[in-house]
C-alpha positions as CSV (number, residue, x, y, z in Angstrom):
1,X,-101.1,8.4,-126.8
2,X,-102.2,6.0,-123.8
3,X,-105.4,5.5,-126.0
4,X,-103.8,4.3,-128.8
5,X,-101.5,1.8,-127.0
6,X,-104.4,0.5,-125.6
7,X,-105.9,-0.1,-128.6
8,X,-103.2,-1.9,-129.5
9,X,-102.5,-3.8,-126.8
10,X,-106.3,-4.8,-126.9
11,X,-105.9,-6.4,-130.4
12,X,-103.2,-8.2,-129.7
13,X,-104.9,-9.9,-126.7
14,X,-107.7,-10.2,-129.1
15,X,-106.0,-12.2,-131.6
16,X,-104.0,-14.2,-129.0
17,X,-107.6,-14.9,-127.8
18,X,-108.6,-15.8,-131.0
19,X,-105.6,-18.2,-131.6
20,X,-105.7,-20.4,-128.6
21,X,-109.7,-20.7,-129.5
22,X,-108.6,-21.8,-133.4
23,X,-105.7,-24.4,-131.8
24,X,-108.6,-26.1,-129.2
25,X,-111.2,-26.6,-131.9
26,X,-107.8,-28.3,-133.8
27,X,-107.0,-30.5,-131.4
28,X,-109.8,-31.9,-130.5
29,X,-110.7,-32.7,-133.7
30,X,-107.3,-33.7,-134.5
31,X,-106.8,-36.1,-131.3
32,X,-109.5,-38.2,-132.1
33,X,-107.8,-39.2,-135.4
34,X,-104.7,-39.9,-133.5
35,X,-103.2,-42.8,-131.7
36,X,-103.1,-42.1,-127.8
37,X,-99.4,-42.4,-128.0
38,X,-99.4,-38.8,-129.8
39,X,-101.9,-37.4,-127.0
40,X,-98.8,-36.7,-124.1
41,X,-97.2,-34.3,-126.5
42,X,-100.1,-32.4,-127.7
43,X,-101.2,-32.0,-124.3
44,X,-97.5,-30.4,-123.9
45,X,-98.0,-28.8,-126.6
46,X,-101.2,-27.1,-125.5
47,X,-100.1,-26.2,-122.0
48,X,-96.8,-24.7,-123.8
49,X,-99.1,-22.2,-125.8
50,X,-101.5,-22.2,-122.5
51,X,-98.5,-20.3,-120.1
52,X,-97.3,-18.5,-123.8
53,X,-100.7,-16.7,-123.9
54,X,-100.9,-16.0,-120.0
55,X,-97.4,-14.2,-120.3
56,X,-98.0,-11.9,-123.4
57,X,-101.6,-10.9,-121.5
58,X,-99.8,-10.2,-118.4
59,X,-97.2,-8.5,-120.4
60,X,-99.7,-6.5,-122.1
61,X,-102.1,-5.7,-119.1
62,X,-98.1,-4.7,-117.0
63,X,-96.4,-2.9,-120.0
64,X,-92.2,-2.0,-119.1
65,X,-91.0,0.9,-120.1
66,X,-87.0,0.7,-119.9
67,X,-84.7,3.4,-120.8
68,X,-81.1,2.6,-121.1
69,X,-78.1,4.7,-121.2
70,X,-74.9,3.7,-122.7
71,X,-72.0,5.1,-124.1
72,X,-68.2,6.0,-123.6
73,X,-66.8,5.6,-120.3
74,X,-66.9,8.8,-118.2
75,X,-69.4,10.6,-120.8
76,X,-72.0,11.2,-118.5
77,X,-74.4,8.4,-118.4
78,X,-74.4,8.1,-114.5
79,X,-75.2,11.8,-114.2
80,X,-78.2,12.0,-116.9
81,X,-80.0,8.8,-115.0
82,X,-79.1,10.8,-111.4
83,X,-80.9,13.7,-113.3
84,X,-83.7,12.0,-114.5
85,X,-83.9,10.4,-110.8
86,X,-84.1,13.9,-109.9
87,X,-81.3,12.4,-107.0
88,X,-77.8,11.6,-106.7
89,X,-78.1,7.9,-106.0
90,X,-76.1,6.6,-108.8
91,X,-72.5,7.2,-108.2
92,X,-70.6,9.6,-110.6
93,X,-66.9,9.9,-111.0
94,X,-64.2,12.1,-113.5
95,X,-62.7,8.6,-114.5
96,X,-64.0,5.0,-114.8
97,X,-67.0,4.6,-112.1
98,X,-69.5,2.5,-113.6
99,X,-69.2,-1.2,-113.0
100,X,-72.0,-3.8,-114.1
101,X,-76.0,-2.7,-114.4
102,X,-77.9,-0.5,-112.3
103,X,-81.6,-0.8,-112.8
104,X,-84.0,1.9,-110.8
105,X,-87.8,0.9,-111.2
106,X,-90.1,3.4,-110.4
107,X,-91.7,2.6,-106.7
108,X,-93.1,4.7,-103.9
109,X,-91.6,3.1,-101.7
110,X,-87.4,3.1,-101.5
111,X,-85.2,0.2,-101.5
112,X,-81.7,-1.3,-102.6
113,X,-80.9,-4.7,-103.8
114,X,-77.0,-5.5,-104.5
115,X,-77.5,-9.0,-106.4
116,X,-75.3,-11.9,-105.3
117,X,-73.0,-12.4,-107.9
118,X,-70.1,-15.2,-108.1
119,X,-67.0,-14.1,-106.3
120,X,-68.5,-11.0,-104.7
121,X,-66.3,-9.0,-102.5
122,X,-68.8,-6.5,-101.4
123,X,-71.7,-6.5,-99.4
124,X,-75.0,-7.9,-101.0
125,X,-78.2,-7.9,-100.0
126,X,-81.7,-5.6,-99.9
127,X,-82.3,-2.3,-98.0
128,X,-85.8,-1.2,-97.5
129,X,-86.5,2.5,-96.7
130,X,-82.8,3.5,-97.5
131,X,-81.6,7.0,-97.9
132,X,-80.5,8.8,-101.4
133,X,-77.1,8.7,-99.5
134,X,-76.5,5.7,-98.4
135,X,-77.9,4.0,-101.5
136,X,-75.1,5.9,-103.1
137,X,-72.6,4.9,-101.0
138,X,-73.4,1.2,-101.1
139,X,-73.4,1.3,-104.9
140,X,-69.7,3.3,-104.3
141,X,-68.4,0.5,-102.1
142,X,-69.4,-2.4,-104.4
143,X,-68.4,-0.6,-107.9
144,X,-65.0,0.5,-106.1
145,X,-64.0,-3.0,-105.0
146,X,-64.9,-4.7,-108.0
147,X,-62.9,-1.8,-110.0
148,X,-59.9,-2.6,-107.7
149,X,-60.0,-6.3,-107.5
150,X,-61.1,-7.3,-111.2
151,X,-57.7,-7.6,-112.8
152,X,-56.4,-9.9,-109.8
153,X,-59.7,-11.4,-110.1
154,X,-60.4,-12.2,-113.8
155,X,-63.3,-14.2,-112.8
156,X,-65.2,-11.8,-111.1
157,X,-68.5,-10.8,-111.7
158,X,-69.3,-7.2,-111.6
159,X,-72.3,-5.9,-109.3
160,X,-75.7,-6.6,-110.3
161,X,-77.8,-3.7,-108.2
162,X,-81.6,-2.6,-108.5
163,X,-83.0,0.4,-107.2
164,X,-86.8,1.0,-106.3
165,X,-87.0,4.8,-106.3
166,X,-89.7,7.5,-106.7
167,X,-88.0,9.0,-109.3
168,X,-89.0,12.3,-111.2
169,X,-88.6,11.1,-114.8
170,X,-92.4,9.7,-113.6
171,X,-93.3,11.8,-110.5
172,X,-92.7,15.1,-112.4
173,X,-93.4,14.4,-116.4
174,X,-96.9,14.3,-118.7
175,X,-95.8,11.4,-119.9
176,X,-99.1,9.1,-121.0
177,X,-98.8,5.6,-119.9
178,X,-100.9,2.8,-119.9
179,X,-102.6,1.9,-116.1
180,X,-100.5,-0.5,-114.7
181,X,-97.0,0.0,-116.7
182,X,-93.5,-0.2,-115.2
183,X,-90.6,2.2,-115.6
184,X,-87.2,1.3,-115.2
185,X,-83.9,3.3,-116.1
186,X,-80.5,1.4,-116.8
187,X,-77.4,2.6,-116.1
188,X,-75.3,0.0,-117.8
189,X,-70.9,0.1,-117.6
190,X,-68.9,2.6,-120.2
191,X,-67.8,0.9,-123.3
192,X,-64.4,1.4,-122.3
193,X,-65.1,-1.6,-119.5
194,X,-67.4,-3.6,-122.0
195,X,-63.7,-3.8,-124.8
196,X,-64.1,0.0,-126.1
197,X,-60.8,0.1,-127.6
198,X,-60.9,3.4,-129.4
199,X,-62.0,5.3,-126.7
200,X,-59.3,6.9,-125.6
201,X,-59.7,8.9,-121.4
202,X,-59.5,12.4,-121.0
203,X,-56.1,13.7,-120.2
């Protein structure tokens, strides 16, 4: 499989390659054929397809692999990622707990980031070498206060949190991935919190 993505992933650059090399030869036989009042923007235009190409190579040489999870509220979303964290970091509740994005990328190393967000009642900021607990309970804190406060609060935004986590989805699986690609899982908010209107809670 990892063979034939990079197969892929080497013709792209290839023809991207191949592109930028057609567009040169064009303009610099075009630019002498044109007033020099033309050359500011087709030196824009070059350095637009200059930064272009260096962000599809780097995209291609640092592929992302992002799963998402998403569905009704209280269906079970929180405790498939937890489960394909092979941790309870993500926290789970019998009604509504998801509020806003969680995103874990894979990392060796452990660490929290609540994102400053407008109007933010919790605590934000990073933890570095942060236990599976206390990442869930930071996540609790922030998801309960924004639950508690949004309707007073109808311009707040909800939590924004990333987690860097070991987690087994990659430590544990066969899965065959390009050198240098990124994993991330995302835990995004029930539909029922998004405008779900026909899902109707669990008596």
């Amino acid at each position: 499989m990892s063979k034939q993505l990079y197969k892929v992933f080497d013709e792209v650059e290839f023809k991207a390659q191949l592109l930028v090399k057609y567009w040169n030869n064009f303009y610099t036989e075009i630019s002498e054929h044109l007033p020099d009042t033309y050359q500011p923007e087709m030196q824009e235009l070059s350095s637009k397809l200059d930064e272009a190409l260096s962000n599809l190579i780097d995209e291609l040489r640092n592929p992302t692999l992002t799963l998402a999870t998403t569905g009704t509220t209280s269906s079970g979303k929180s405790t498939l990622v937890n489960l394909l964290c092979g941790a309870e970091i993500v926290p789970v509740a019998v009604s509504e707990m998801s509020a806003g994005a969680v995103t874990i990328e894979y990392s060796k190393e452990k660490s929290l980031i609540i994102h400053e967000t407008p109007g933010a009642l919790w605590e934000c900021g990073e933890w570095r070498g942060i236990r599976e607990e206390k990442i869930y309970q930071r996540l609790y804190e922030a998801m309960i206060s924004y639950i508690e406060n949004r309707e007073k609060q109808p311009n707040l935004a909800c939590p924004q949190s990333t987690i860097f986590y070991p987690f087994r989805l990659v430590k544990e699986s066969k899965l065959e991935l390009p050198e240098g690609t990124r994993v991330k899982i995302l835990d995004l908010p029930g539909l029922a919190y998004v405008g779900d209107r026909y899902h109707i809670p669990q008596m």
